[in-house]
C-alpha positions in Angstrom: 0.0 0.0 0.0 1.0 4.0 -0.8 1.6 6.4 1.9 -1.4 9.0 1.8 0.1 12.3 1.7 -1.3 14.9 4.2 -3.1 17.6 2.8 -3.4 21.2 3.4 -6.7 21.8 2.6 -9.9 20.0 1.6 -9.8 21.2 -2.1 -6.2 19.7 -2.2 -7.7 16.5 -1.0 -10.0 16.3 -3.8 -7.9 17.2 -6.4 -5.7 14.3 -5.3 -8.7 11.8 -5.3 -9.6 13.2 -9.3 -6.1 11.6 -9.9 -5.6 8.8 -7.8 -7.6 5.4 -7.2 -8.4 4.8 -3.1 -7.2 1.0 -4.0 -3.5 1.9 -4.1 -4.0 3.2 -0.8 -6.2 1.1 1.3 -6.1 -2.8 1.8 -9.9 -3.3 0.7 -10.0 -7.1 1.1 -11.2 -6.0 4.6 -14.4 -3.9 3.8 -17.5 -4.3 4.5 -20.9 -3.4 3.3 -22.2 -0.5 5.5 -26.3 0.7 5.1 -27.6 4.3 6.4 -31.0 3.6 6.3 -31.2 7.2 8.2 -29.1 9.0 5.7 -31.5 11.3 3.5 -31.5 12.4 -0.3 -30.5 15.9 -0.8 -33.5 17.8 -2.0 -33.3 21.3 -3.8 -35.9 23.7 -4.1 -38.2 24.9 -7.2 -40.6 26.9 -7.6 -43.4 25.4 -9.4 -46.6 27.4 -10.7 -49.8 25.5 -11.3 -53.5 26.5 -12.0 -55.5 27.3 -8.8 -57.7 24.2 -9.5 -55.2 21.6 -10.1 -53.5 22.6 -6.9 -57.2 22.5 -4.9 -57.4 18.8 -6.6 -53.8 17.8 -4.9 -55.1 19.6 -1.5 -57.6 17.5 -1.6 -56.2 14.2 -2.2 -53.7 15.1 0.1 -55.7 15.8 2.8 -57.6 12.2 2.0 -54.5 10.6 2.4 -53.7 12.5 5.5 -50.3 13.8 4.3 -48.7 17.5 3.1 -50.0 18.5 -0.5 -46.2 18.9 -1.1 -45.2 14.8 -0.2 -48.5 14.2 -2.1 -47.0 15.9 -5.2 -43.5 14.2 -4.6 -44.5 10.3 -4.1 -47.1 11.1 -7.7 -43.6 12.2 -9.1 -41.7 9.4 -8.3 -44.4 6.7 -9.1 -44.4 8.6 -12.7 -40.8 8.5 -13.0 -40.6 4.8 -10.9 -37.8 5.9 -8.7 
């Protein structure tokens, strides 16, 4: 295994990683699958303009389903796009 030089700076760290593979530096016939079922996707936000009356009609299945008009819109998204 390669020493791993110390670095001054976290953008000096990353330019080393562009140019250099982790495997020369760390034995990985020791790793180990690790899960973070807690660990959460980034999320950005948009702004998003709709007709009064389509955004009454996801209030209102929202509210059926007992959940935020803004999760509604989110979990019809991702069945659309199967995520």
């Amino acid at each position: 295994m390669k020493n791993l030089p110390k670095f001054n700076n976290q953008q000096d760290e990353i330019n080393f990683w562009d140019k250099h593979d982790a495997t020369d530096y760390f034995d990985m016939s020791n790793a180990k699958v690790v899960r973070f079922p807690n660990l959460k996707k980034s999320t950005k936000t948009i702004s998003l303009r709709l007709p009064e009356d389509m955004l009454e009609k996801i209030k209102v299945n929202a509210n059926a389903l007992d959940i935020p008009y803004q999760s509604f819109i989110k979990m019809v998204l991702q069945k659309q796009l199967r995520l």
